[in-house]
DRENMARKOL-392957 format. One record per atom (N, C-alpha, C): residue number from 1; residue in one letter; atom name; x, y, z. Coordinates in Angstrom, 1 decimal. Layout:
i:NUM | aa:a | at:CA | u:X | v:Y | w:Z
...
This chain:
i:1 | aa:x | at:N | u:-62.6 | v:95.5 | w:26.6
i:1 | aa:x | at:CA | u:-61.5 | v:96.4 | w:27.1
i:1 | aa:x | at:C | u:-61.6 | v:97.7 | w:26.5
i:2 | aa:x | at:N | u:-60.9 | v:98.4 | w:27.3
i:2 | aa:x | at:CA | u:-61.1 | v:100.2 | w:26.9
i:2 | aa:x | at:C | u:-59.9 | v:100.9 | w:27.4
i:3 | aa:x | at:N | u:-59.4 | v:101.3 | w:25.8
i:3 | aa:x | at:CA | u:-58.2 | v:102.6 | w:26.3
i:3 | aa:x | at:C | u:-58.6 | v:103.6 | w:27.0
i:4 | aa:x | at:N | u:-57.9 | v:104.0 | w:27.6
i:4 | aa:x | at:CA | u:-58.4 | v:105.5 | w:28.8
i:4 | aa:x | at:C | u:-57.1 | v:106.2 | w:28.7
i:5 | aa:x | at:N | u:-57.6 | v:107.5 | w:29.2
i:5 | aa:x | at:CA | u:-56.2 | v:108.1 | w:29.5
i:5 | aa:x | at:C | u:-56.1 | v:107.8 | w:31.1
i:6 | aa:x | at:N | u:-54.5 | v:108.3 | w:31.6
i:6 | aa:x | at:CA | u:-54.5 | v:107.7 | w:32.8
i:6 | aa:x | at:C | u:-55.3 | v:108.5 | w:33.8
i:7 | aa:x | at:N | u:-55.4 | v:109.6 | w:33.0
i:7 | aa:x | at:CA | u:-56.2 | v:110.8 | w:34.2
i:7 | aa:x | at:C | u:-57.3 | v:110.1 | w:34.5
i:8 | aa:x | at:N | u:-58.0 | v:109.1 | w:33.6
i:8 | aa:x | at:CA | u:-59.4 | v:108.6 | w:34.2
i:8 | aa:x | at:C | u:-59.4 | v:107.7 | w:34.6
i:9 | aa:x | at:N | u:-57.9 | v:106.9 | w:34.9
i:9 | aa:x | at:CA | u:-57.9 | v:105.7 | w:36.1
i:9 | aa:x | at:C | u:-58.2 | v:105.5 | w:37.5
i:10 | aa:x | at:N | u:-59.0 | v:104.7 | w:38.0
i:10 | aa:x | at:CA | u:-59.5 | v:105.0 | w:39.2
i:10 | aa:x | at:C | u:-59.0 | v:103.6 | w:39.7
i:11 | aa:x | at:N | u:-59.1 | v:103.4 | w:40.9
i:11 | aa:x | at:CA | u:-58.4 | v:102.7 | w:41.9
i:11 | aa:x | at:C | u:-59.5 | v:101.4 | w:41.5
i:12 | aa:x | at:N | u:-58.8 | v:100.0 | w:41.8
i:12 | aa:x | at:CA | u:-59.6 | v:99.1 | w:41.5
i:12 | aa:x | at:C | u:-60.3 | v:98.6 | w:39.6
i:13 | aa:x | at:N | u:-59.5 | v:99.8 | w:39.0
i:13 | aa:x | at:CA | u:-60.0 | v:99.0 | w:37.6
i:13 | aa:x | at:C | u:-58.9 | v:97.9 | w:37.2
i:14 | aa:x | at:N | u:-59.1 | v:97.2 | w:36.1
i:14 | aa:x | at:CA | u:-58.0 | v:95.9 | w:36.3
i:14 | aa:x | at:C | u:-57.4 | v:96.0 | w:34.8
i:15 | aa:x | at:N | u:-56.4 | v:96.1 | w:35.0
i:15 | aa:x | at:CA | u:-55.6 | v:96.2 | w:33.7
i:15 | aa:x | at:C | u:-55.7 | v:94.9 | w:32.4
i:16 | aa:x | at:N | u:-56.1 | v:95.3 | w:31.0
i:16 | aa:x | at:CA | u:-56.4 | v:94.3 | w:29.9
i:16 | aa:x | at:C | u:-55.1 | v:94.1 | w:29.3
i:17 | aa:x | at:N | u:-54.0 | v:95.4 | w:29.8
i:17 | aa:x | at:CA | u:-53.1 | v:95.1 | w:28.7
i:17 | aa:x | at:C | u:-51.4 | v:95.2 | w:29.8
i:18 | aa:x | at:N | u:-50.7 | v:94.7 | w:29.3
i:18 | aa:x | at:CA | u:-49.6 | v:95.1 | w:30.0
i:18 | aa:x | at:C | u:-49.4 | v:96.5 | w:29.7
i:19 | aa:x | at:N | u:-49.0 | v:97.8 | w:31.0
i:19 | aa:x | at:CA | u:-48.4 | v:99.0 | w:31.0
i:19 | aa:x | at:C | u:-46.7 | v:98.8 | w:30.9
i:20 | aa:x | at:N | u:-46.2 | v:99.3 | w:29.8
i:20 | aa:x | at:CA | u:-45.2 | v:99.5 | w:29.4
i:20 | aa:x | at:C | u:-44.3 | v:100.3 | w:29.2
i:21 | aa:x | at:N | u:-43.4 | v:100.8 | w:29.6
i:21 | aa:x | at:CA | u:-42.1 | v:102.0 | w:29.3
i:21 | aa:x | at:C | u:-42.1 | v:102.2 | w:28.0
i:22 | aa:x | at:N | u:-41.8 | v:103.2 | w:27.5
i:22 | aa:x | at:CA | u:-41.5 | v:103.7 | w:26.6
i:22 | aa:x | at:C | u:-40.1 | v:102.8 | w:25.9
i:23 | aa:x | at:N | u:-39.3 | v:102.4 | w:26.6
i:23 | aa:x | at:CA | u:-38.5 | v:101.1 | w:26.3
i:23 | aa:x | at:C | u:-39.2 | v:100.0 | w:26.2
i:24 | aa:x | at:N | u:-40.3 | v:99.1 | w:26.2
i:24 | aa:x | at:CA | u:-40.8 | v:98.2 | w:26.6
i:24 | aa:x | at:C | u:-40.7 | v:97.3 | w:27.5
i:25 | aa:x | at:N | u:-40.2 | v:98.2 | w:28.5
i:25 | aa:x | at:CA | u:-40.3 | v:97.2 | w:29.9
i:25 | aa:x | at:C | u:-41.3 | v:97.2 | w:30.7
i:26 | aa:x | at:N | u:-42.0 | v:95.8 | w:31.0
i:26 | aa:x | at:CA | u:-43.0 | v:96.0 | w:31.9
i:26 | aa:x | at:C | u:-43.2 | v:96.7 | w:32.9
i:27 | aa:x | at:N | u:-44.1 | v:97.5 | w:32.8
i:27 | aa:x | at:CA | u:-44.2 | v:98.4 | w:34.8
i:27 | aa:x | at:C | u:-45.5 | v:96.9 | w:35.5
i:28 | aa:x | at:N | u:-46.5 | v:97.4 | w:34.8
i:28 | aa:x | at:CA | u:-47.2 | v:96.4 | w:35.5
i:28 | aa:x | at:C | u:-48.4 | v:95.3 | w:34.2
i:29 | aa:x | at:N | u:-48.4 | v:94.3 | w:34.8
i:29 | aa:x | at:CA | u:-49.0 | v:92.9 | w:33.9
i:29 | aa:x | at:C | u:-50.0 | v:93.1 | w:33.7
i:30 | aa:x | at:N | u:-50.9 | v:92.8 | w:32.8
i:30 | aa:x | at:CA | u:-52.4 | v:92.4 | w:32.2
i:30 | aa:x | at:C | u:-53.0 | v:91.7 | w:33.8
i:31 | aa:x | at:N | u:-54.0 | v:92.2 | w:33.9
i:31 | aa:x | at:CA | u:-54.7 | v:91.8 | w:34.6
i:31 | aa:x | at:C | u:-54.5 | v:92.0 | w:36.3
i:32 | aa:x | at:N | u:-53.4 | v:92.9 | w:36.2
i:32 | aa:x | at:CA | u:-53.1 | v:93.7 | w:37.6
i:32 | aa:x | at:C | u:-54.7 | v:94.6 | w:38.1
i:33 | aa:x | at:N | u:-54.7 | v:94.4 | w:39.5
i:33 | aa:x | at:CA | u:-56.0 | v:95.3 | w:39.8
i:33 | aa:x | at:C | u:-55.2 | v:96.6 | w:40.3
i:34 | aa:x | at:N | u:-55.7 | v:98.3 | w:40.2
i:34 | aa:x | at:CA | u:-54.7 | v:99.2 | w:40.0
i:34 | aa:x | at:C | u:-54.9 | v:99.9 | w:41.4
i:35 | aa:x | at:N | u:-53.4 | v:100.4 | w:42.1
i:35 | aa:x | at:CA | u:-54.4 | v:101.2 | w:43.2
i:35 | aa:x | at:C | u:-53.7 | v:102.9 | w:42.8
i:36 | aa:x | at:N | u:-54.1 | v:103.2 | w:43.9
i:36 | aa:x | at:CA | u:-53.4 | v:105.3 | w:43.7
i:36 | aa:x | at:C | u:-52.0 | v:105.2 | w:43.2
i:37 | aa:x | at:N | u:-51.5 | v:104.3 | w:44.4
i:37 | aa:x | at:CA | u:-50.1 | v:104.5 | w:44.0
i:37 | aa:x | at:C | u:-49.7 | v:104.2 | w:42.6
i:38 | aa:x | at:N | u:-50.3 | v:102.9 | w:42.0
i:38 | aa:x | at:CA | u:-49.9 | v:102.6 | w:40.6
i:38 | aa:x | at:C | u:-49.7 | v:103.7 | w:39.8
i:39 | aa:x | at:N | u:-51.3 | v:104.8 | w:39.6
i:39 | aa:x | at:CA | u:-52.0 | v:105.1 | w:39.1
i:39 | aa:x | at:C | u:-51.1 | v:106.6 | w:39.0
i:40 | aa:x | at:N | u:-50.5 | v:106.9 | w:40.3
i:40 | aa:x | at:CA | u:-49.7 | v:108.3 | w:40.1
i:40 | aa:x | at:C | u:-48.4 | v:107.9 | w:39.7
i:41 | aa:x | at:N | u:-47.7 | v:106.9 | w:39.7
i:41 | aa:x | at:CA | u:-46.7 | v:106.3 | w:39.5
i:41 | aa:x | at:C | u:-46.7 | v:106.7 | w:37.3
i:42 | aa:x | at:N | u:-47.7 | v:105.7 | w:37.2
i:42 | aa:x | at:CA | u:-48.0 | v:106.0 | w:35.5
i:42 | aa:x | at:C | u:-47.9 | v:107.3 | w:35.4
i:43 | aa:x | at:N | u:-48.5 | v:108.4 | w:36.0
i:43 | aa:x | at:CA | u:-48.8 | v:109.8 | w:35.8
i:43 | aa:x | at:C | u:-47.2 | v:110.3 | w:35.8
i:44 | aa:x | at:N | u:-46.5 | v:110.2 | w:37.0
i:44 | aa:x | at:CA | u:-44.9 | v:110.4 | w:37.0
i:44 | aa:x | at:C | u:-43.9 | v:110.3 | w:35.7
i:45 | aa:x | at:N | u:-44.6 | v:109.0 | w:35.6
i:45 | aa:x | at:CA | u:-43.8 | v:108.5 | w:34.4
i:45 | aa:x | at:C | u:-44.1 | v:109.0 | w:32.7
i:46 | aa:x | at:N | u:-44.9 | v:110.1 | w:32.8
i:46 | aa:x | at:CA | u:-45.9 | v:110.3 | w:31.8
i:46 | aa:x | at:C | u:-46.1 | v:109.2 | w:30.7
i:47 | aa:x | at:N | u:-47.2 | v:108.3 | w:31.3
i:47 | aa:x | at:CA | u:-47.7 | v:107.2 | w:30.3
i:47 | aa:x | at:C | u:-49.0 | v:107.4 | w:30.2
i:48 | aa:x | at:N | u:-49.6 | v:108.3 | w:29.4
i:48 | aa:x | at:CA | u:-50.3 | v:108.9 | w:29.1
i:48 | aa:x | at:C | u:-52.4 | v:108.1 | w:28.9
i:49 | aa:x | at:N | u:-52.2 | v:106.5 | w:28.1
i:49 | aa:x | at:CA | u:-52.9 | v:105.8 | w:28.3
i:49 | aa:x | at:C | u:-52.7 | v:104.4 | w:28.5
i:50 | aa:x | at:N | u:-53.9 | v:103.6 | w:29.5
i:50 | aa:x | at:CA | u:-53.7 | v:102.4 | w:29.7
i:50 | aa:x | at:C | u:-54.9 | v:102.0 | w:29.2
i:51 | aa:x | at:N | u:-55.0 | v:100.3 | w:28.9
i:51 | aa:x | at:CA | u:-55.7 | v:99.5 | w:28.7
i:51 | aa:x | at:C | u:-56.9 | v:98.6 | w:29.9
i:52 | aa:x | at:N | u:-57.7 | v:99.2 | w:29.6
i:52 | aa:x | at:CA | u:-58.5 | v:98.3 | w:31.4
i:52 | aa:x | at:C | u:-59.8 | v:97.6 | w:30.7
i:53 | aa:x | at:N | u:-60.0 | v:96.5 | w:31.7
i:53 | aa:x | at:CA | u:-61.2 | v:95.7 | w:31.5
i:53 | aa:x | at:C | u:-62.2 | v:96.1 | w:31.0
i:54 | aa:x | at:N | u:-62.7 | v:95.7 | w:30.7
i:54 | aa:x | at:CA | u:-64.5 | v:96.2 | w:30.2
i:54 | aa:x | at:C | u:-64.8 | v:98.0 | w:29.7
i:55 | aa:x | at:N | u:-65.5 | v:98.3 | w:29.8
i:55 | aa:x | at:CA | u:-65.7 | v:99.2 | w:29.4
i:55 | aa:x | at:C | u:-66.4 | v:100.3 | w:30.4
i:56 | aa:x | at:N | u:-65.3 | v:100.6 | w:31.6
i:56 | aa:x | at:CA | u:-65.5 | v:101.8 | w:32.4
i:56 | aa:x | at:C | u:-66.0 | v:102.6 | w:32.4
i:57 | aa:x | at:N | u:-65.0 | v:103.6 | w:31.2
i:57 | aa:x | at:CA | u:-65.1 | v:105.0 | w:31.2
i:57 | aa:x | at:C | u:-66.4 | v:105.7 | w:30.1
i:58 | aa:x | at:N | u:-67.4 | v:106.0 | w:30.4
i:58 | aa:x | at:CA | u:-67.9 | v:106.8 | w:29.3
i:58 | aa:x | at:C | u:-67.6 | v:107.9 | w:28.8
i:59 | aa:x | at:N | u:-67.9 | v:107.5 | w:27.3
i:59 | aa:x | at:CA | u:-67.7 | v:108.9 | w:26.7
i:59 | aa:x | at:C | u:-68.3 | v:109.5 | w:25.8
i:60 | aa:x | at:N | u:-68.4 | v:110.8 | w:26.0
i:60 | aa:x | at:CA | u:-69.8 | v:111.2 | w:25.6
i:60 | aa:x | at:C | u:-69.8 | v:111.9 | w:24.1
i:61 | aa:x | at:N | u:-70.7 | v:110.8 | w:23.3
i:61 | aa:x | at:CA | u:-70.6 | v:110.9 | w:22.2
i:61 | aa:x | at:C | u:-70.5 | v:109.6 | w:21.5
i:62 | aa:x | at:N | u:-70.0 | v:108.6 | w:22.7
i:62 | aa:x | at:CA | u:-69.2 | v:107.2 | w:22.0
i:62 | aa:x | at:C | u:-70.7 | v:106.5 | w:22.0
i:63 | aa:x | at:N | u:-70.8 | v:105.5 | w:20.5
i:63 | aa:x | at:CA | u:-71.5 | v:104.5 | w:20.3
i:63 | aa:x | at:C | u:-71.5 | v:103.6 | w:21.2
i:64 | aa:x | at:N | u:-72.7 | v:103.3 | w:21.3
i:64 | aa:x | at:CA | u:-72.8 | v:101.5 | w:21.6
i:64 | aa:x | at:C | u:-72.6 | v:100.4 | w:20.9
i:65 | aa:x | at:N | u:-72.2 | v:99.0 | w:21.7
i:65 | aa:x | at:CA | u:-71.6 | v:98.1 | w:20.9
i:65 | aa:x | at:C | u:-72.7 | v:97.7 | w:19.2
i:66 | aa:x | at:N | u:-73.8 | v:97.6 | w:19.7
i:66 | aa:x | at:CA | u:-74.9 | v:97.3 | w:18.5
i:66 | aa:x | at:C | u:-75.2 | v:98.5 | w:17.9
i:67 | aa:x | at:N | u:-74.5 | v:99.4 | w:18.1
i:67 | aa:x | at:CA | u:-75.1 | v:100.6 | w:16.9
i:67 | aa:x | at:C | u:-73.2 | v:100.9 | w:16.2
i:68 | aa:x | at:N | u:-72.2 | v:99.7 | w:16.8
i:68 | aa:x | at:CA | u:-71.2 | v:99.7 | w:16.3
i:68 | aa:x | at:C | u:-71.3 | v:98.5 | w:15.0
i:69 | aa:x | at:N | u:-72.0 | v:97.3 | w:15.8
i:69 | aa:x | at:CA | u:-71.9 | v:96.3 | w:14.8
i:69 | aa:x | at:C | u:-72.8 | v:96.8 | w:13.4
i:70 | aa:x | at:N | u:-74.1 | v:97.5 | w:14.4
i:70 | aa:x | at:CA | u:-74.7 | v:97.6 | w:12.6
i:70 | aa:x | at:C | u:-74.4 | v:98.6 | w:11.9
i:71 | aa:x | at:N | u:-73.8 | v:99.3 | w:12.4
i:71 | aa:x | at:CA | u:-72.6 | v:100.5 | w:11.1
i:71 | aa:x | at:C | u:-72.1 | v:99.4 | w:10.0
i:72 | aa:x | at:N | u:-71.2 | v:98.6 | w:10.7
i:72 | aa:x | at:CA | u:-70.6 | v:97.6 | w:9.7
i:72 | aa:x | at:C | u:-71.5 | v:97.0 | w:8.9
i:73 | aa:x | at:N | u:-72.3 | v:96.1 | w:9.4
i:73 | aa:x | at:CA | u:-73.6 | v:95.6 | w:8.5
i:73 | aa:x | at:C | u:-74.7 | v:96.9 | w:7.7
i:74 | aa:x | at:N | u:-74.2 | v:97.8 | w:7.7
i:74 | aa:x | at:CA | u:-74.7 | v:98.6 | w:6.5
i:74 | aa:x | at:C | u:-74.0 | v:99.1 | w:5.2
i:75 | aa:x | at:N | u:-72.1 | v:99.0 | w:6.2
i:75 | aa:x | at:CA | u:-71.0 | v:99.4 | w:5.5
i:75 | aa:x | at:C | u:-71.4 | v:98.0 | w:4.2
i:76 | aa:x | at:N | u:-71.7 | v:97.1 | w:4.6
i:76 | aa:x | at:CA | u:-71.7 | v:95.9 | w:3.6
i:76 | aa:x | at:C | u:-72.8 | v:95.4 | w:3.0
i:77 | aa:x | at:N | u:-73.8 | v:96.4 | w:3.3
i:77 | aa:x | at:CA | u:-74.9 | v:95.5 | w:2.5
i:77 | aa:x | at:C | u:-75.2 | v:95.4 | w:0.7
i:78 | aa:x | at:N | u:-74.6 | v:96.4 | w:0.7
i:78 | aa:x | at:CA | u:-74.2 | v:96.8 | w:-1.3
i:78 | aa:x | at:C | u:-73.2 | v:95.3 | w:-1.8
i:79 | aa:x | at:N | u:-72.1 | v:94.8 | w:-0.8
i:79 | aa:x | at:CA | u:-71.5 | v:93.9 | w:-1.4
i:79 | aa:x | at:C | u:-71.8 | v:92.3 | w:-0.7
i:80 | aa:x | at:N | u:-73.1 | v:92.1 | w:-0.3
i:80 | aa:x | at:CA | u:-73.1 | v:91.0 | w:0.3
i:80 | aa:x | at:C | u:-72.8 | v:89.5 | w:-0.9
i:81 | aa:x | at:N | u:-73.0 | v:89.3 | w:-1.9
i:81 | aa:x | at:CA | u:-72.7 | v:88.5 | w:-2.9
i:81 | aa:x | at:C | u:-71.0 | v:88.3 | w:-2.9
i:82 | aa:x | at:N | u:-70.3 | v:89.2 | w:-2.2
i:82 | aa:x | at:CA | u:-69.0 | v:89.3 | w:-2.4
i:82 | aa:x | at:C | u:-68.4 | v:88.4 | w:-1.3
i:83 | aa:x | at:N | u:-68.1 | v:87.1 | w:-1.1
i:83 | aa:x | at:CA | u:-67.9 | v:86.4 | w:-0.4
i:83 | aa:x | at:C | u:-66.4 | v:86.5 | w:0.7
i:84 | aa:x | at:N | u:-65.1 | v:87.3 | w:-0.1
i:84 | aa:x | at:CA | u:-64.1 | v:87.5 | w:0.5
i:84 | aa:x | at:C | u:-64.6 | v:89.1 | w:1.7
i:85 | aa:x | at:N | u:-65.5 | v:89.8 | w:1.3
i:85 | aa:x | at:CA | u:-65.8 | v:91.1 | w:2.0
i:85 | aa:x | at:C | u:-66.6 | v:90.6 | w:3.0
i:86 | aa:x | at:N | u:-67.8 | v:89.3 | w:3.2
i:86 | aa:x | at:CA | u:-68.6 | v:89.1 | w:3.8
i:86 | aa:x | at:C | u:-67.6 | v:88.6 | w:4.9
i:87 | aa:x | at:N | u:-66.6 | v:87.5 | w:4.7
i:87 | aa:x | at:CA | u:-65.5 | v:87.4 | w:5.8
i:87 | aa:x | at:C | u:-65.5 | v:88.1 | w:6.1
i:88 | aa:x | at:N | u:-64.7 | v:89.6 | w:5.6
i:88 | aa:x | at:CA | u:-64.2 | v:90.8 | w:6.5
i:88 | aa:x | at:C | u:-64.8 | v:91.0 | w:7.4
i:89 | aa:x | at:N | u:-66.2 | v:91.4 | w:6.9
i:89 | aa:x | at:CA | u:-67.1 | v:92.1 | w:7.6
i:89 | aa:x | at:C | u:-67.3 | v:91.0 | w:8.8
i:90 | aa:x | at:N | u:-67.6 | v:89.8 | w:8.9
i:90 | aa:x | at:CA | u:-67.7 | v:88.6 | w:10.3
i:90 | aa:x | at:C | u:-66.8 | v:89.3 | w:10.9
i:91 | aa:x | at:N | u:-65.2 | v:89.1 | w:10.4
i:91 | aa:x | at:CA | u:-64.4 | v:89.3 | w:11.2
i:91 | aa:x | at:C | u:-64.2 | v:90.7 | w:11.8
i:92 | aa:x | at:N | u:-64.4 | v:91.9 | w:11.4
i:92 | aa:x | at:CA | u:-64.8 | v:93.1 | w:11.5
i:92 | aa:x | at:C | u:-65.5 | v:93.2 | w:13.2
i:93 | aa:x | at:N | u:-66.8 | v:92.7 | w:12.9
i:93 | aa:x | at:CA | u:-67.8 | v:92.2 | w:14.0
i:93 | aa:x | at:C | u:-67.6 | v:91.4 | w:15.0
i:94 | aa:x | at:N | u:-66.9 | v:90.7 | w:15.0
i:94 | aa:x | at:CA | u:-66.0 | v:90.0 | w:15.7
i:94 | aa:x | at:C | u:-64.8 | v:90.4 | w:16.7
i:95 | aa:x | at:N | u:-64.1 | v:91.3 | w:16.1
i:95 | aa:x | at:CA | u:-63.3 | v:91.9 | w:16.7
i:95 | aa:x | at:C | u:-64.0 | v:93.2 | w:17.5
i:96 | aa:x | at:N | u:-64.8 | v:93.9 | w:17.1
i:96 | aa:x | at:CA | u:-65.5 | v:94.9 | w:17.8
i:96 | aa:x | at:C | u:-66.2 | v:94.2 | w:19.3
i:97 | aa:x | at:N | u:-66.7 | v:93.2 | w:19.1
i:97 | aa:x | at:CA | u:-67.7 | v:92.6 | w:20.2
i:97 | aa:x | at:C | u:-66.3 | v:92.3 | w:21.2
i:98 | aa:x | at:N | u:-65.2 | v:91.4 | w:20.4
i:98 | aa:x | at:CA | u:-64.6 | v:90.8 | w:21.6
i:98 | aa:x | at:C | u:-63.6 | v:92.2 | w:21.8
i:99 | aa:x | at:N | u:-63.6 | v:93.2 | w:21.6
i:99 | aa:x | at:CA | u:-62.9 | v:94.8 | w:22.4
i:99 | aa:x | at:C | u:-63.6 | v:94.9 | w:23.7
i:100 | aa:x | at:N | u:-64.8 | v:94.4 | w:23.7
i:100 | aa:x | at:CA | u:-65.8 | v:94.7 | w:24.8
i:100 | aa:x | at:C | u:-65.7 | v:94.2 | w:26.1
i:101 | aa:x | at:N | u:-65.4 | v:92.6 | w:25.6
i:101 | aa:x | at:CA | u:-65.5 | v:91.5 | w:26.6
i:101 | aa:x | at:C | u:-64.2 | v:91.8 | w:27.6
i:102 | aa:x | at:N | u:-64.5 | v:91.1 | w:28.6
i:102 | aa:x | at:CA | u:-63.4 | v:91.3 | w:29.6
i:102 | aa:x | at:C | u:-62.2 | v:90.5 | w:29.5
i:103 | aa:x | at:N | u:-60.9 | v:90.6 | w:29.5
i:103 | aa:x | at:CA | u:-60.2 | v:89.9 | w:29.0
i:103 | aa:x | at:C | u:-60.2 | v:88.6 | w:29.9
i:104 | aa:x | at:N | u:-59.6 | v:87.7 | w:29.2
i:104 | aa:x | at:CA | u:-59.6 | v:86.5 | w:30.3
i:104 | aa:x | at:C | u:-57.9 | v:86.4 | w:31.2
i:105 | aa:x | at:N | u:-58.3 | v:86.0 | w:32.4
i:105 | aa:x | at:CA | u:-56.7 | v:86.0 | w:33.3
i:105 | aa:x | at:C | u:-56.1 | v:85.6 | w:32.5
i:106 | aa:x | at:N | u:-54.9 | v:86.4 | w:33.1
i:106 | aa:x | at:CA | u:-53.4 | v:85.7 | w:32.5
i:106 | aa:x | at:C | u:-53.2 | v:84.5 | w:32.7
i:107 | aa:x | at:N | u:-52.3 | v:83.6 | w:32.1
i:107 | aa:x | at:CA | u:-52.0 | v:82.2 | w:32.7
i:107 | aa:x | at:C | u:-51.2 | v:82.1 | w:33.9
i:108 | aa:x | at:N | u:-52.3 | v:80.7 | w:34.5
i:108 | aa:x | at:CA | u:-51.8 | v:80.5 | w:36.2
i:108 | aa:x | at:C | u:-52.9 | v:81.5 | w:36.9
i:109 | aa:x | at:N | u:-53.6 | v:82.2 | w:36.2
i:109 | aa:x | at:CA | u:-54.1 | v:83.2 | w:37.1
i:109 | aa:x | at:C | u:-55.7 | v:82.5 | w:37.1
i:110 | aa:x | at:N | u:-56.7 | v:82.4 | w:38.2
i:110 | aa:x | at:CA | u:-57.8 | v:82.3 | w:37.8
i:110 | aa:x | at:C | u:-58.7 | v:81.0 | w:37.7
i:111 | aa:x | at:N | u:-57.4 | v:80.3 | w:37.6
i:111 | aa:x | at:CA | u:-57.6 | v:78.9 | w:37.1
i:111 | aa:x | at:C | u:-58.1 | v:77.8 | w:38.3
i:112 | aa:x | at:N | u:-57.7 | v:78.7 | w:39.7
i:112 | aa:x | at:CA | u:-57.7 | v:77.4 | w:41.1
i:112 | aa:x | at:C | u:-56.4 | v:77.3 | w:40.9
i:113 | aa:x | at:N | u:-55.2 | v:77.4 | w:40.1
i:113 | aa:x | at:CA | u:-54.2 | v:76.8 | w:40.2
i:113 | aa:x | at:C | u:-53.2 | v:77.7 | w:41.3
């Protein structure tokens, strides 16, 4: 998944996160597919960034996922004996890779059901 601003929303990307009011009321659900209307709707509303599937938008300058993970596995190689940091670092790596992946449907969605 990938934050964007809404200016770079384009018709057909599919939402990772619920879009929310500034109150926290839903506008539209995780895993909505978006069209213009949505898309100027957010803009109206000034909601500035959304959450979408995979990783759309490039940006220039931004890493790739393996030259993300092995930042971390260098950040750690001084303390690998350190067994509570070696966690971190899995989990670190872990959560970087699954930012990437596509989220999975909401429930009820996806399923045949």
């Amino acid at each position: 998944m990938q934050q964007i601003a809404t200016v770079q929303a384009t018709e057909g990307m599919v939402l990772a996160k619920d879009v929310e009011t500034g109150d926290n009321r839903v506008l539209c659900g995780r895993g909505t597919t978006l069209t213009a209307a949505m898309i100027d709707r957010f803009k109206r509303m000034d909601i500035t960034h959304i959450t979408v599937e995979g990783h759309p938008v490039v940006v220039e300058g931004a890493r790739t996922l393996k030259e993300e993970v092995m930042d971390v596995e260098e950040r750690f190689s001084r303390v690998r004996h350190i067994k509570p940091l070696m966690y971190l670092k899995k989990r670190i790596q872990e959560r970087l890779i699954a930012a990437r992946r596509p989220a999975a449907p909401p429930a009820g969605q996806g399923d045949g059901a």
